[in-house]
mmCIF file of the C-alpha atoms, coordinates in Angstrom:
data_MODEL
# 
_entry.id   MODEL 
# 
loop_
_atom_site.group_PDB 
_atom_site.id 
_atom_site.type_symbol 
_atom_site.label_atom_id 
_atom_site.label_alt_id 
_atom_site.label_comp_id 
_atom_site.label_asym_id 
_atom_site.label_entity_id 
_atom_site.label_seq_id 
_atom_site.pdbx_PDB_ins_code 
_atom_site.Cartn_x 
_atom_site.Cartn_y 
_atom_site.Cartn_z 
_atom_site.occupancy 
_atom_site.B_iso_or_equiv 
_atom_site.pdbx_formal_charge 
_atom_site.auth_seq_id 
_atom_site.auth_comp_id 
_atom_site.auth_asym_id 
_atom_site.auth_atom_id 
_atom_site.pdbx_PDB_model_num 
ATOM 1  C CA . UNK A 1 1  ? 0.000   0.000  0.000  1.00 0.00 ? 1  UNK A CA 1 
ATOM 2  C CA . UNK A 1 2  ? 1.426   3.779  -1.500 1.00 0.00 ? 2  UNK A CA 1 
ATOM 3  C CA . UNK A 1 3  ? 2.177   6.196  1.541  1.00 0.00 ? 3  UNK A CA 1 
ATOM 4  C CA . UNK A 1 4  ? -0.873  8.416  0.527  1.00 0.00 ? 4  UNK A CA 1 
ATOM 5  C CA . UNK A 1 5  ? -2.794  5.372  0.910  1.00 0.00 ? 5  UNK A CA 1 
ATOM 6  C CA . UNK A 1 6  ? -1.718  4.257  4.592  1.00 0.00 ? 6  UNK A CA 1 
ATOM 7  C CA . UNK A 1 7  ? -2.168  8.300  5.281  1.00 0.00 ? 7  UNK A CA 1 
ATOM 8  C CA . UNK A 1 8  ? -5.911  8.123  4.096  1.00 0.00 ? 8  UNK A CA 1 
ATOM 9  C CA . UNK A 1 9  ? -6.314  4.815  5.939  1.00 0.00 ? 9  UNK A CA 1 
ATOM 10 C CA . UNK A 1 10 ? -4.741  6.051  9.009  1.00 0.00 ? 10 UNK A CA 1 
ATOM 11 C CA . UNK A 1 11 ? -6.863  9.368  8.827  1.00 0.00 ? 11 UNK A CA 1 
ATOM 12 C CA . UNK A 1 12 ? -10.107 7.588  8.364  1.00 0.00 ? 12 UNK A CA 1 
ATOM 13 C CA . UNK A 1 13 ? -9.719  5.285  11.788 1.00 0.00 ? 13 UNK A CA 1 
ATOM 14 C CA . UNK A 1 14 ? -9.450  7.827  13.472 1.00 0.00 ? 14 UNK A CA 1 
ATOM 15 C CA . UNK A 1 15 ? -12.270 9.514  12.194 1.00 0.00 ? 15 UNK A CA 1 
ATOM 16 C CA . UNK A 1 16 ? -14.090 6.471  12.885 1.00 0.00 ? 16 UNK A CA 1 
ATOM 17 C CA . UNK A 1 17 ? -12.804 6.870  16.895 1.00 0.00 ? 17 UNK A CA 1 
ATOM 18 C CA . UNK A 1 18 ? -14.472 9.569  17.494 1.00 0.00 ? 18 UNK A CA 1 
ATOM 19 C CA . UNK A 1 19 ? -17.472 8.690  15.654 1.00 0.00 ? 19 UNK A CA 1 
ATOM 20 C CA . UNK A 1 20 ? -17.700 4.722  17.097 1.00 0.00 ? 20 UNK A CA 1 
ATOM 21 C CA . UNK A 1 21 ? -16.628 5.475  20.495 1.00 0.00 ? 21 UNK A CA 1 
ATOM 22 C CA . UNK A 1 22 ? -17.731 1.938  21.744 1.00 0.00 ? 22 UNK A CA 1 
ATOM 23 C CA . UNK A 1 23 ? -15.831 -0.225 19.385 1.00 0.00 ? 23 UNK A CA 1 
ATOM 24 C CA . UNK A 1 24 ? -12.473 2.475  19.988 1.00 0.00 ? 24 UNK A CA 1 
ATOM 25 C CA . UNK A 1 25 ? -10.340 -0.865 21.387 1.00 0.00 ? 25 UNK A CA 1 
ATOM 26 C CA . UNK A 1 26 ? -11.069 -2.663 18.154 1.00 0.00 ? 26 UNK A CA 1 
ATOM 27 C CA . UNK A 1 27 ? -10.106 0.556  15.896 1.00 0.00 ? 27 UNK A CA 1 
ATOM 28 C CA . UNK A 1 28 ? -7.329  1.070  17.779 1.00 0.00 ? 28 UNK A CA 1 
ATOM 29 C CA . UNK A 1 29 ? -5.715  -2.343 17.185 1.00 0.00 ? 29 UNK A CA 1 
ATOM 30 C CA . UNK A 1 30 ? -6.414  -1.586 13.279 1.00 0.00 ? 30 UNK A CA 1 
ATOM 31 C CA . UNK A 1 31 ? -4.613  1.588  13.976 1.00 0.00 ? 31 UNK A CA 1 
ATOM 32 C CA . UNK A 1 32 ? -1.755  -0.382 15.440 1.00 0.00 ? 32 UNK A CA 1 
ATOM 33 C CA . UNK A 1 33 ? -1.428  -2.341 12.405 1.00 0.00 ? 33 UNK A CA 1 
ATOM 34 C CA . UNK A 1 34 ? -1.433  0.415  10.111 1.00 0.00 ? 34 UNK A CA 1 
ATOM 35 C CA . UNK A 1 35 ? 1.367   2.061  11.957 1.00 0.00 ? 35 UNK A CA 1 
ATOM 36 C CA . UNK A 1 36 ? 3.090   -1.405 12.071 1.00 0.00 ? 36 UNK A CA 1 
ATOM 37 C CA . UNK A 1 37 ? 2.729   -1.853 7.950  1.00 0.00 ? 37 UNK A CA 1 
ATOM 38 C CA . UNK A 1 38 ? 4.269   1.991  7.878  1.00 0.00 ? 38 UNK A CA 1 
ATOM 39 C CA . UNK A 1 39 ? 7.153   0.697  9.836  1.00 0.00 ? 39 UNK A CA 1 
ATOM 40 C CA . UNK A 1 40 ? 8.031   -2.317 7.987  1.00 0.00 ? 40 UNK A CA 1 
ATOM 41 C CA . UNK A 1 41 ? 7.694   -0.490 4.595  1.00 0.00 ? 41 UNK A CA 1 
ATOM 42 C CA . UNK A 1 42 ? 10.125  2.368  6.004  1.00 0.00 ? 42 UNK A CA 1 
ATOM 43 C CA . UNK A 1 43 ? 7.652   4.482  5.706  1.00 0.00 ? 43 UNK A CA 1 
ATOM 44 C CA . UNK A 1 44 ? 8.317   7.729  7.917  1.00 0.00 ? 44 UNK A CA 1 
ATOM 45 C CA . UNK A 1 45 ? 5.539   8.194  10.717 1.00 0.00 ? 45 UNK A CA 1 
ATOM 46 C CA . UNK A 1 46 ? 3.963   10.951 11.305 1.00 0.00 ? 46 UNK A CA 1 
ATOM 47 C CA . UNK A 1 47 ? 5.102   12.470 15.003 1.00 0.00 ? 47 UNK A CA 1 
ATOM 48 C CA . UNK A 1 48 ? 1.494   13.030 16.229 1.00 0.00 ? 48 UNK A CA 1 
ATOM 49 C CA . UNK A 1 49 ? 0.430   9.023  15.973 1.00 0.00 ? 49 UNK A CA 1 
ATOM 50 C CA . UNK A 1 50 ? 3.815   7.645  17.333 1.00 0.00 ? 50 UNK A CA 1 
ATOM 51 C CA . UNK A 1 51 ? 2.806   9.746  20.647 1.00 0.00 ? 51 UNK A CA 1 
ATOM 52 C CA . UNK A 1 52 ? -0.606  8.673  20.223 1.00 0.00 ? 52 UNK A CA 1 
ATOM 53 C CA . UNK A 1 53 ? 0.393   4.884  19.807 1.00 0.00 ? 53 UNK A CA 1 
ATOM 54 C CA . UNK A 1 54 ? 2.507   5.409  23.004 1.00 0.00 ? 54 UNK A CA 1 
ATOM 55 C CA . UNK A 1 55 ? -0.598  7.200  24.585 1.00 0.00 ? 55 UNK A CA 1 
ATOM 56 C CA . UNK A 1 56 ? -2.924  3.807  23.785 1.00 0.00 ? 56 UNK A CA 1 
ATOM 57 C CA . UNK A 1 57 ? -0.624  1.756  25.085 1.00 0.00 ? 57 UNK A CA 1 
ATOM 58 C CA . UNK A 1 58 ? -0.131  3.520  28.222 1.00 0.00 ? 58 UNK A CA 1 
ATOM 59 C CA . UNK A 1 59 ? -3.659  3.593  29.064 1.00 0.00 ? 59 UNK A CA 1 
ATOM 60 C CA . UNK A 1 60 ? -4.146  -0.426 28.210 1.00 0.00 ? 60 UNK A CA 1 
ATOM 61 C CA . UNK A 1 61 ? -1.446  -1.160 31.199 1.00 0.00 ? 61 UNK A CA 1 
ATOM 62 C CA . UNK A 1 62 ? -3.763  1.015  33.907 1.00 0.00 ? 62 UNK A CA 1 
ATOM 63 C CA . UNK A 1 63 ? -6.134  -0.926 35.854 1.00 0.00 ? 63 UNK A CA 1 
ATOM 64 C CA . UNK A 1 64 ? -9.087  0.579  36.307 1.00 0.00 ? 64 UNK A CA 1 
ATOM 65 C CA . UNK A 1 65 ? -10.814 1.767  39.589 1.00 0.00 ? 65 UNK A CA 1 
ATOM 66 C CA . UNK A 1 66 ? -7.041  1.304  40.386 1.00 0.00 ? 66 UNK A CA 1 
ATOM 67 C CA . UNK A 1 67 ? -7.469  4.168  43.694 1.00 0.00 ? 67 UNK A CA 1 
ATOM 68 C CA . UNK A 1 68 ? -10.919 2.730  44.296 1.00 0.00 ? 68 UNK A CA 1 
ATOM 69 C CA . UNK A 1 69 ? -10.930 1.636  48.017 1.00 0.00 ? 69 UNK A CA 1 
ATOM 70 C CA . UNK A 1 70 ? -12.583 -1.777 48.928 1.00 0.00 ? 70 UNK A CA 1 
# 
């Protein structure tokens, strides 16, 4: 897949976040993979999603209710 292509894809998931708020884990995977296909083609990444990448995967490793007393 062309660079402009991947862009376009990339662009349109996370359109779809905001839009599909409830299925945001699933779209976020697909976003994973995008970035991942970007990667392997040497494809430069755009600054914004690496943070947001790192962002996604920093909030998977919380637990939540974490400071919740029992």
């Amino acid at each position: 897949m062309s660079f402009e292509n991947l862009k376009a894809s990339v662009r349109l998931l996370m359109q779809e976040m905001v839009n599909r708020p409830d299925d945001a884990h699933i779209l976020q995977e697909q976003l994973r993979e995008k970035l991942a296909e970007m990667r392997d083609l040497g494809l430069p990444l755009p600054e914004d999603l690496v943070q947001l990448e790192k962002y996604l995967e920093d909030e998977e490793g919380e637990v939540p209710f974490d400071n919740v007393p029992l």
